[in-house]
C-alpha positions as protocol buffer text, in pm:
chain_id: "A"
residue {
  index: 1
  type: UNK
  ca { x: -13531 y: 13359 z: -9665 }
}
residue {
  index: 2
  type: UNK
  ca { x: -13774 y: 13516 z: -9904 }
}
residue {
  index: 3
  type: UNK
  ca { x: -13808 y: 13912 z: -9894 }
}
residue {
  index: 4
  type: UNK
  ca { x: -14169 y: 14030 z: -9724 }
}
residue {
  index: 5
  type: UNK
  ca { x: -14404 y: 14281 z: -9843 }
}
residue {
  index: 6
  type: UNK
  ca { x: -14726 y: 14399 z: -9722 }
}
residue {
  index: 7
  type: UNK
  ca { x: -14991 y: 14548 z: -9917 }
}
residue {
  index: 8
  type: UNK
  ca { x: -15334 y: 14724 z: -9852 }
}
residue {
  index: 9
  type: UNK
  ca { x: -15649 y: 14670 z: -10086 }
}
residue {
  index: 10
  type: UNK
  ca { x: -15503 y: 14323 z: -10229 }
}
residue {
  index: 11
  type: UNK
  ca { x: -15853 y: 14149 z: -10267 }
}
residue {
  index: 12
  type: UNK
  ca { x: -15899 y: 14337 z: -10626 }
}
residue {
  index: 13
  type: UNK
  ca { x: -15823 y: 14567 z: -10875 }
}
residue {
  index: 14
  type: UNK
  ca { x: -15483 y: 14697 z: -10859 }
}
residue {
  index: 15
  type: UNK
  ca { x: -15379 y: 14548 z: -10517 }
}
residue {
  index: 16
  type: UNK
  ca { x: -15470 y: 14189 z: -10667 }
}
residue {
  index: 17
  type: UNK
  ca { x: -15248 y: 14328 z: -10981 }
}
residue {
  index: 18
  type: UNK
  ca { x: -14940 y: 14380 z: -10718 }
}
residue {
  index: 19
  type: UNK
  ca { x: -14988 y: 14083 z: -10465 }
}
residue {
  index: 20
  type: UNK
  ca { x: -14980 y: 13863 z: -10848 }
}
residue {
  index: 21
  type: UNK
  ca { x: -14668 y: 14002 z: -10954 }
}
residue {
  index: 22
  type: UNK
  ca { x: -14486 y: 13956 z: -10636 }
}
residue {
  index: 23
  type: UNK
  ca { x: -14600 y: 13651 z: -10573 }
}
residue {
  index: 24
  type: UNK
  ca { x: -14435 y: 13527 z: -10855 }
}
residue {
  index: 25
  type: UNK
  ca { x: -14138 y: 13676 z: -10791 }
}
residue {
  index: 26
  type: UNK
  ca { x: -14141 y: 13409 z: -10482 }
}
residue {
  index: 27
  type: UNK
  ca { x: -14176 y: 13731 z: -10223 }
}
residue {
  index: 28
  type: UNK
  ca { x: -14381 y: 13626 z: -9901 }
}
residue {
  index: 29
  type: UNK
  ca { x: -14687 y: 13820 z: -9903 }
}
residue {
  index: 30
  type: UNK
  ca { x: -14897 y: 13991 z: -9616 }
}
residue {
  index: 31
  type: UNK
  ca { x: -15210 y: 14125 z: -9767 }
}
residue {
  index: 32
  type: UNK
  ca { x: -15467 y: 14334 z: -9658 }
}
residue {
  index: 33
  type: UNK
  ca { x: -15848 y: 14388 z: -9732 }
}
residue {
  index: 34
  type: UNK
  ca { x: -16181 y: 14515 z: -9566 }
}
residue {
  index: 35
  type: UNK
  ca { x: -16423 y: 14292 z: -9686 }
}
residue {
  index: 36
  type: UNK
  ca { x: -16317 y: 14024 z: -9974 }
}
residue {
  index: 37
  type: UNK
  ca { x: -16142 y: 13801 z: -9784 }
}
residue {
  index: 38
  type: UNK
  ca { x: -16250 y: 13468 z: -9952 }
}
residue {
  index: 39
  type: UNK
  ca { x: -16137 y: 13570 z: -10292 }
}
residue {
  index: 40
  type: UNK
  ca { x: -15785 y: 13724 z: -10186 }
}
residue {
  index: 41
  type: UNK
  ca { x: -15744 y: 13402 z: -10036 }
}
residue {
  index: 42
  type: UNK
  ca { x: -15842 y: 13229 z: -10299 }
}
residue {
  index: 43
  type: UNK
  ca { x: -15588 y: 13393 z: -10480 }
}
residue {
  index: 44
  type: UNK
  ca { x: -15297 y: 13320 z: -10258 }
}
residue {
  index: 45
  type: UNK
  ca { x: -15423 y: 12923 z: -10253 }
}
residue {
  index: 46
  type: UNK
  ca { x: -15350 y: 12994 z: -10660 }
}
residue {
  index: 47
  type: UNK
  ca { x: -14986 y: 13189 z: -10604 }
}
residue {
  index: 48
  type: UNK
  ca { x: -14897 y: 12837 z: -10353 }
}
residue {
  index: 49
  type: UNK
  ca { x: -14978 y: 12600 z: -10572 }
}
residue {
  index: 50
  type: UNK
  ca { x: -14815 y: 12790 z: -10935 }
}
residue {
  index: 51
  type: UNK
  ca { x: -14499 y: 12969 z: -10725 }
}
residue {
  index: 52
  type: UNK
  ca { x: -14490 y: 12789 z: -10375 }
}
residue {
  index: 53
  type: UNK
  ca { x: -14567 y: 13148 z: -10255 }
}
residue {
  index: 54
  type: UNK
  ca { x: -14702 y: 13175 z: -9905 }
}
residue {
  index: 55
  type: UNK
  ca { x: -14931 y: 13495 z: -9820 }
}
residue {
  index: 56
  type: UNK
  ca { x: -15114 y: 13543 z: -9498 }
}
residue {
  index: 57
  type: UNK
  ca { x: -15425 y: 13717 z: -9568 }
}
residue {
  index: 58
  type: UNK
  ca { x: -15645 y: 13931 z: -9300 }
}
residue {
  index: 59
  type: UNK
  ca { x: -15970 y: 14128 z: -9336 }
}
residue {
  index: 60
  type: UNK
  ca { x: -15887 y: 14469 z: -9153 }
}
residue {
  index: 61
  type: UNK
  ca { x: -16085 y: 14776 z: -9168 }
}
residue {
  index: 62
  type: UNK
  ca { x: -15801 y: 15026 z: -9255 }
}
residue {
  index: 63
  type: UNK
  ca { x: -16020 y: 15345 z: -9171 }
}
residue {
  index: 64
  type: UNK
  ca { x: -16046 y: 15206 z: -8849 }
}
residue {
  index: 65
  type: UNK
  ca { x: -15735 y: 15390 z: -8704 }
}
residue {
  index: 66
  type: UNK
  ca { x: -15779 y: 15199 z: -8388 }
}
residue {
  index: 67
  type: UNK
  ca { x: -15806 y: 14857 z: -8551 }
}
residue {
  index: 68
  type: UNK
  ca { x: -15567 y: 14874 z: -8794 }
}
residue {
  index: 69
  type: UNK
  ca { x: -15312 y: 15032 z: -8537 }
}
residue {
  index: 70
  type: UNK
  ca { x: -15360 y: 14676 z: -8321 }
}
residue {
  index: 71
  type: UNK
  ca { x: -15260 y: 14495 z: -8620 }
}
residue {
  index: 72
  type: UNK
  ca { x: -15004 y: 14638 z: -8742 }
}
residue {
  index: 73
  type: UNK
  ca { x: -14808 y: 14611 z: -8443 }
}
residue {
  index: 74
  type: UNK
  ca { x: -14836 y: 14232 z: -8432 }
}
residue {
  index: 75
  type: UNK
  ca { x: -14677 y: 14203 z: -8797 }
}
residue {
  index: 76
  type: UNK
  ca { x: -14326 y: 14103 z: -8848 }
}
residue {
  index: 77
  type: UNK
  ca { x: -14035 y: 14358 z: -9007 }
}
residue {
  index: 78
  type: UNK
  ca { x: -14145 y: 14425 z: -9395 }
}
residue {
  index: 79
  type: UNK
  ca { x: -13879 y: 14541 z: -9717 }
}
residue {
  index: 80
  type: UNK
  ca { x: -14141 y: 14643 z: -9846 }
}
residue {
  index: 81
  type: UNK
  ca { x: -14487 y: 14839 z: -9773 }
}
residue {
  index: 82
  type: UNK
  ca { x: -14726 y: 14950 z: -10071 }
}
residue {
  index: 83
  type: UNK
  ca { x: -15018 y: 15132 z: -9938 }
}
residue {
  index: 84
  type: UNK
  ca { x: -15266 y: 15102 z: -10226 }
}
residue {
  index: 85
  type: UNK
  ca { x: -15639 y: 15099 z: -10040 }
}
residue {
  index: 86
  type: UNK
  ca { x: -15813 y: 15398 z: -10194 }
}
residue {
  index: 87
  type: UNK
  ca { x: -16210 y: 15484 z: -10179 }
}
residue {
  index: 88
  type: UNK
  ca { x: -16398 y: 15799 z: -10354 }
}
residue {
  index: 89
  type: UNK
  ca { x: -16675 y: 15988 z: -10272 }
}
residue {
  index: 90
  type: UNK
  ca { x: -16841 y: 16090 z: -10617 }
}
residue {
  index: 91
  type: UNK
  ca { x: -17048 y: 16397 z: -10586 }
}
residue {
  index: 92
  type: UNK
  ca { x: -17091 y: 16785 z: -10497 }
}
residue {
  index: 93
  type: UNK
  ca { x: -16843 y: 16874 z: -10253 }
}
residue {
  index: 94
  type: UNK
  ca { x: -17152 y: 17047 z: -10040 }
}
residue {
  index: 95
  type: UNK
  ca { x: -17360 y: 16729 z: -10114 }
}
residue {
  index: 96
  type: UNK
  ca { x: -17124 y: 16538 z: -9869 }
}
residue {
  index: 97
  type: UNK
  ca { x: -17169 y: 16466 z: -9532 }
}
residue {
  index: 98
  type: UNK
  ca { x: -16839 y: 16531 z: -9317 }
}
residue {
  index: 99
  type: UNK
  ca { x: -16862 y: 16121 z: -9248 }
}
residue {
  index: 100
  type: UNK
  ca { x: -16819 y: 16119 z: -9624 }
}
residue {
  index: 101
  type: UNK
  ca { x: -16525 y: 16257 z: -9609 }
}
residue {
  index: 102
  type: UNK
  ca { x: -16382 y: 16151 z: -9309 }
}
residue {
  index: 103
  type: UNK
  ca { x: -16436 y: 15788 z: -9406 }
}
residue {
  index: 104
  type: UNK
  ca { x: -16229 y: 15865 z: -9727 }
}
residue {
  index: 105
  type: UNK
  ca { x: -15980 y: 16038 z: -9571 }
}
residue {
  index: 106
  type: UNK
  ca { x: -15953 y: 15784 z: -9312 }
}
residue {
  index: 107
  type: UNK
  ca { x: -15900 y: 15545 z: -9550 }
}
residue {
  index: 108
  type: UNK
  ca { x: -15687 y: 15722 z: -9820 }
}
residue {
  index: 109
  type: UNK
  ca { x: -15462 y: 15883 z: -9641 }
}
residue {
  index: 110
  type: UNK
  ca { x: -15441 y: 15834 z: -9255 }
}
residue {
  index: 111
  type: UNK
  ca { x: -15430 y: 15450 z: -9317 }
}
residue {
  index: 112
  type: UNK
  ca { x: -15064 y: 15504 z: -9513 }
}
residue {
  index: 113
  type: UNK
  ca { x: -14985 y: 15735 z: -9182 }
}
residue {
  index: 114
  type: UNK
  ca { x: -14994 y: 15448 z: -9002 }
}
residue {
  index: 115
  type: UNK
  ca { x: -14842 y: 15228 z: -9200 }
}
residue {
  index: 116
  type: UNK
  ca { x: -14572 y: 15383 z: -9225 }
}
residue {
  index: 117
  type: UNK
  ca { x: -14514 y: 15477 z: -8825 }
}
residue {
  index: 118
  type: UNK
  ca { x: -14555 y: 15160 z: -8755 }
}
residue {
  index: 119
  type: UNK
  ca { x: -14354 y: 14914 z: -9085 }
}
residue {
  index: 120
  type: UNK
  ca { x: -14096 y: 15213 z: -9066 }
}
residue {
  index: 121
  type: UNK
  ca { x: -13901 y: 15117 z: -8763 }
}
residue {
  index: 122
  type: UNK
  ca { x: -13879 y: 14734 z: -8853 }
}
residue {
  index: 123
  type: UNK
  ca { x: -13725 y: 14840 z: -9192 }
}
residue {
  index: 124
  type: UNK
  ca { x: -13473 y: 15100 z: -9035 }
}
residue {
  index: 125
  type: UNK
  ca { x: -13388 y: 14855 z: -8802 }
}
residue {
  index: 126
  type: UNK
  ca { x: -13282 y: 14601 z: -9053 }
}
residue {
  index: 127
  type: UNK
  ca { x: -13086 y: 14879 z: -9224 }
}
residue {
  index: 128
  type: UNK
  ca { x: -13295 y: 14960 z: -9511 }
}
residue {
  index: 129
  type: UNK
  ca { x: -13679 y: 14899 z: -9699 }
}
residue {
  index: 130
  type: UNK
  ca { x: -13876 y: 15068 z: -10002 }
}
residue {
  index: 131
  type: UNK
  ca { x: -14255 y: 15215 z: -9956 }
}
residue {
  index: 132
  type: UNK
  ca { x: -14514 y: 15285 z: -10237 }
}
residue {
  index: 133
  type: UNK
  ca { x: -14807 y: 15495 z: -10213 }
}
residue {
  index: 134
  type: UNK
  ca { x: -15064 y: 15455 z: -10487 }
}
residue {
  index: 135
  type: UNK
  ca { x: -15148 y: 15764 z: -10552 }
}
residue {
  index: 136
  type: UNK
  ca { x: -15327 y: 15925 z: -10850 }
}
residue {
  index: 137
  type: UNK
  ca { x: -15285 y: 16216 z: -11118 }
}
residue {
  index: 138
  type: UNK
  ca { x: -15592 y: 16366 z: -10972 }
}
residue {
  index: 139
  type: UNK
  ca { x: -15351 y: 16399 z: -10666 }
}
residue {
  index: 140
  type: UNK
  ca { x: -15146 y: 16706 z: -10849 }
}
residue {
  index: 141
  type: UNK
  ca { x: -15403 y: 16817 z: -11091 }
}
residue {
  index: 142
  type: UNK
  ca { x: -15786 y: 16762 z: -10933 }
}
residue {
  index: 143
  type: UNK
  ca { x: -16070 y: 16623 z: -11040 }
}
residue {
  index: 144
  type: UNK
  ca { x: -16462 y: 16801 z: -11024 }
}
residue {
  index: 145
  type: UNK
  ca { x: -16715 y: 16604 z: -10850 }
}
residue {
  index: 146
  type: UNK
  ca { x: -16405 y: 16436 z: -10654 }
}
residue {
  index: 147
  type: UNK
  ca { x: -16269 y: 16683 z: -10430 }
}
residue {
  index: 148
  type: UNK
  ca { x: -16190 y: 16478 z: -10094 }
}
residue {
  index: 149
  type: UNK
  ca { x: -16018 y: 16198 z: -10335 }
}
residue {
  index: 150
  type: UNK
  ca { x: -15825 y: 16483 z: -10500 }
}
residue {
  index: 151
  type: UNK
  ca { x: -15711 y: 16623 z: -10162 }
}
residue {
  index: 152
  type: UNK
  ca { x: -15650 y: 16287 z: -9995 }
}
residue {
  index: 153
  type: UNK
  ca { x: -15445 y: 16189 z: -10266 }
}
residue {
  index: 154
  type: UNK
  ca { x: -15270 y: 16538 z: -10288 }
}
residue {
  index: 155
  type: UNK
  ca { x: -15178 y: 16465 z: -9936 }
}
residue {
  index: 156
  type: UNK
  ca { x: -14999 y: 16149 z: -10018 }
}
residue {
  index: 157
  type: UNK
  ca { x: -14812 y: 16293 z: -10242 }
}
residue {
  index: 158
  type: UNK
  ca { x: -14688 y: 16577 z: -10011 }
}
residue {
  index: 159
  type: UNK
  ca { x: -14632 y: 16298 z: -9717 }
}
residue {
  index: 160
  type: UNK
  ca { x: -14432 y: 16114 z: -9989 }
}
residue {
  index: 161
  type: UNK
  ca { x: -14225 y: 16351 z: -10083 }
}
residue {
  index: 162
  type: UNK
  ca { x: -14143 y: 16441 z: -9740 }
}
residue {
  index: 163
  type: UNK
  ca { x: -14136 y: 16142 z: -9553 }
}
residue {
  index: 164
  type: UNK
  ca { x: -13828 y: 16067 z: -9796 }
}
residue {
  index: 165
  type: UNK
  ca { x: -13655 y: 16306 z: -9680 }
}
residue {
  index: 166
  type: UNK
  ca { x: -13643 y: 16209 z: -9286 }
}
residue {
  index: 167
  type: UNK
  ca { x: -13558 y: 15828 z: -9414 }
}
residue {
  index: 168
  type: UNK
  ca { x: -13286 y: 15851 z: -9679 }
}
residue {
  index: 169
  type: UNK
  ca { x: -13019 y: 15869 z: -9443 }
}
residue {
  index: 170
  type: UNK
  ca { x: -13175 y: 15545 z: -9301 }
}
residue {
  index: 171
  type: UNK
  ca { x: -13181 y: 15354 z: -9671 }
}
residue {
  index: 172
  type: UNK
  ca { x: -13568 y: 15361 z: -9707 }
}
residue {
  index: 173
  type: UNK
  ca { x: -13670 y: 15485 z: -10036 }
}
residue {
  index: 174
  type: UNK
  ca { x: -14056 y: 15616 z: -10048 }
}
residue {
  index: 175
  type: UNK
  ca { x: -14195 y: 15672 z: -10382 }
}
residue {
  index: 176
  type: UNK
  ca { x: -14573 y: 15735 z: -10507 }
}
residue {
  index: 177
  type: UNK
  ca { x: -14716 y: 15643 z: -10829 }
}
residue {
  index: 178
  type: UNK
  ca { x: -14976 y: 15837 z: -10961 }
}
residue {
  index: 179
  type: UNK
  ca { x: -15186 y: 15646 z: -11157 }
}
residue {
  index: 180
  type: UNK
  ca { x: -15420 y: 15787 z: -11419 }
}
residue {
  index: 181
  type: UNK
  ca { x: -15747 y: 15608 z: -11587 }
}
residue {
  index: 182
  type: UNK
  ca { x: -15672 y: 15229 z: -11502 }
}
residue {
  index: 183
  type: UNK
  ca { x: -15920 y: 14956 z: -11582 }
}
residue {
  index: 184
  type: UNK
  ca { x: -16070 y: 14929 z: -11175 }
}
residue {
  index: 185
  type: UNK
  ca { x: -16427 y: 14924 z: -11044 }
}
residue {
  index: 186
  type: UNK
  ca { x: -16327 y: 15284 z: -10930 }
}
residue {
  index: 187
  type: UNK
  ca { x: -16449 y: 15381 z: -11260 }
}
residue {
  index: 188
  type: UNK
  ca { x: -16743 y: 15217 z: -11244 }
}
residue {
  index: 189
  type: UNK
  ca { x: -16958 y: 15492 z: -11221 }
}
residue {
  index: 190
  type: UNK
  ca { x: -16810 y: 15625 z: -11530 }
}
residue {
  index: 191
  type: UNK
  ca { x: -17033 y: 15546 z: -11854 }
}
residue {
  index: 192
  type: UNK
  ca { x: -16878 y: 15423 z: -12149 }
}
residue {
  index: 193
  type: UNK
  ca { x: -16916 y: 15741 z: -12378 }
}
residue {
  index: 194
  type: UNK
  ca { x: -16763 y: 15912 z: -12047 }
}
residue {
  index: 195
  type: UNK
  ca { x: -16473 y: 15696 z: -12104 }
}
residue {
  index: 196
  type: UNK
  ca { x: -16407 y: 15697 z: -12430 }
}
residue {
  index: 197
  type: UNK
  ca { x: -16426 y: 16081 z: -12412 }
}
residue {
  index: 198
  type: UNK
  ca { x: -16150 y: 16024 z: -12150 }
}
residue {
  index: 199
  type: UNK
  ca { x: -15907 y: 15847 z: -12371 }
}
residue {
  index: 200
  type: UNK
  ca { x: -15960 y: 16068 z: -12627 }
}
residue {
  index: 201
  type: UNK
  ca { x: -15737 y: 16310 z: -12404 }
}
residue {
  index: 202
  type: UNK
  ca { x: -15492 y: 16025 z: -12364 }
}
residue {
  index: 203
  type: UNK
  ca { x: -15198 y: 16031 z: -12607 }
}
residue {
  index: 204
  type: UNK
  ca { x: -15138 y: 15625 z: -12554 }
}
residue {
  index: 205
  type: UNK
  ca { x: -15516 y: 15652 z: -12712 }
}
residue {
  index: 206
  type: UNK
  ca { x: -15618 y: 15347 z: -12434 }
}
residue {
  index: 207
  type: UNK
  ca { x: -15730 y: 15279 z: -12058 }
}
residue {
  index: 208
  type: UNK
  ca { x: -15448 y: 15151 z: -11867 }
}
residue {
  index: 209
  type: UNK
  ca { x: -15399 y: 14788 z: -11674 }
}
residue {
  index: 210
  type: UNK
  ca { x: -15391 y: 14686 z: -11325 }
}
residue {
  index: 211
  type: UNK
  ca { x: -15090 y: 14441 z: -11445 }
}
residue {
  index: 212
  type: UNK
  ca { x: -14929 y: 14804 z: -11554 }
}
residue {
  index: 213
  type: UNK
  ca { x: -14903 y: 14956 z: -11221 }
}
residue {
  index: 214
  type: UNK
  ca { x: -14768 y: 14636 z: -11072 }
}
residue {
  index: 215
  type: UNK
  ca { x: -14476 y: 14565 z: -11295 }
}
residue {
  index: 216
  type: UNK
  ca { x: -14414 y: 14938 z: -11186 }
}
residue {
  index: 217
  type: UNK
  ca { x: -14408 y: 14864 z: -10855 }
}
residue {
  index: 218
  type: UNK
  ca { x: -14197 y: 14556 z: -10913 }
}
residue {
  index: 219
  type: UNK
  ca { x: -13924 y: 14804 z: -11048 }
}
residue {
  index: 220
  type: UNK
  ca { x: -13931 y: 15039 z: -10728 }
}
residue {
  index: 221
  type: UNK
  ca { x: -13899 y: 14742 z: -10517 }
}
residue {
  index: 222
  type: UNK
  ca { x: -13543 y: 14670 z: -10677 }
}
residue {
  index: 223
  type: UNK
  ca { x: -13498 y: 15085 z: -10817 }
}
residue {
  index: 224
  type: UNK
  ca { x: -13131 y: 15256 z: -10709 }
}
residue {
  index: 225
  type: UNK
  ca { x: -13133 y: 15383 z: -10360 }
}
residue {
  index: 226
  type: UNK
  ca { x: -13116 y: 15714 z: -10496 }
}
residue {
  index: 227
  type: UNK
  ca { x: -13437 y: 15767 z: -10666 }
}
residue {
  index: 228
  type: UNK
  ca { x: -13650 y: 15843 z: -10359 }
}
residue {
  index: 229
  type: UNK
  ca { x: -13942 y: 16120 z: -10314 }
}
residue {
  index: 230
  type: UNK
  ca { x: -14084 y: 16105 z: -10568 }
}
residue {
  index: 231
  type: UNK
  ca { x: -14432 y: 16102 z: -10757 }
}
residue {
  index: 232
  type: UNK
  ca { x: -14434 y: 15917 z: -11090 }
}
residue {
  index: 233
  type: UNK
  ca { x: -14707 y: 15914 z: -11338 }
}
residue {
  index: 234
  type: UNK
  ca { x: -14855 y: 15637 z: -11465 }
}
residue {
  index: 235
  type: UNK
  ca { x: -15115 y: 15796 z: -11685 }
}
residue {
  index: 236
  type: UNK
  ca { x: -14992 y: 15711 z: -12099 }
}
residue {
  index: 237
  type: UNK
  ca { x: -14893 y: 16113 z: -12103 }
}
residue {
  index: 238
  type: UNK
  ca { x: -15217 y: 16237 z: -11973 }
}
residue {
  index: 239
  type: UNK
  ca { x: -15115 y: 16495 z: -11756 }
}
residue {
  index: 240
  type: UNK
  ca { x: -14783 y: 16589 z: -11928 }
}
């Protein structure tokens, strides 16, 4: 029987990275997206037919508390959850709208909330289970002209850190990666002399890759039982 994950914000970027490497580590897949549901399953018709991997793939509206709430509780016990849906609002903090910000913290950080109180008691039940939060180094350090992002993410890493605690006893390990300039259409609205200028403050001198954070991720999934609570960076010594 294959090991089952379930990941949020697989139809691109560096949920597509994750779902990829799993796959192909034969794991059954349960994947998660708002909108892109043709190409995520598009991409788990490619994972069948290269790994025999089978994914189920849904379109669910994760900032939707009531809507995502309704589906988790139909899915089956997981060993592992990665919560990586993320949005940003890029702008003033007094140029946004309190929707603005409730959409992103809807989605950033009350989504993993309830993924978690609801994949949690499946994975204590069968004695054990890892969760990763994508987080990113704005999370600890803040970012101007992203201030809900910054605090949704700084939340994730506080929920991480203590959520760990109250499962440890129960063998489920919750860790966060904090990720730091990686090659997604987050950075889109970033121009190209704004990102060069970035990694010029980047000691590994490059932007990093979706494929990066995965094979990351792949690691937690099989880590010791005793690393647990914590926030890694992923950021080629950014933030050191």
């Amino acid at each position: 029987m294959s090991n089952k994950i379930c990941i949020t914000g697989a139809s691109r970027g560096i949920g597509l990275a994750i779902a990829a490497a799993f796959a192909g580590e034969g794991w059954e897949l349960y994947l998660i997206c708002k909108e892109n549901l043709k190409a995520m399953e598009e991409a788990a018709e490619s994972w069948k037919q290269e790994y025999g991997t089978d994914a189920a793939c849904f379109a669910v509206d994760i900032a939707d508390a009531a809507a995502y709430e309704a589906f988790l509780k139909e899915l089956p016990a997981m060993d592992v959850l990665i919560n990586n849906a993320g949005i940003s609002f890029v702008g003033l903090l007094q140029d946004m709208e309190l929707s603005d910000w409730q959409r992103v913290m809807d989605t950033n950080l009350t989504s993993v909330f309830l993924s978690c109180k609801y994949l949690l008691p499946g994975m204590l039940s069968r004695g054990g289970g890892r969760i990763i939060n994508i987080s990113s180094v704005w999370g600890e350090h803040g970012a101007s002209m992203e201030s809900a992002y910054s605090a949704s993410k700084g939340a994730v890493n506080a929920l991480t850190r203590a959520l760990a605690k109250e499962t440890a006893t129960g063998n489920v390990q919750i860790n966060a990666i904090a990720c730091g300039l990686i090659d997604t259409s987050m950075n889109a609205h970033l121009s190209k002399n704004e990102i060069q200028s970035l990694i010029g403050e980047i000691p590994a001198n490059r932007i990093g890759r979706p494929e990066e954070v995965a094979a990351l991720c792949l690691q937690l999934a099989s880590a010791p039982e005793y690393l647990t609570g914590q926030v890694i960076a992923l950021d080629g010594g950014w933030t050191v």
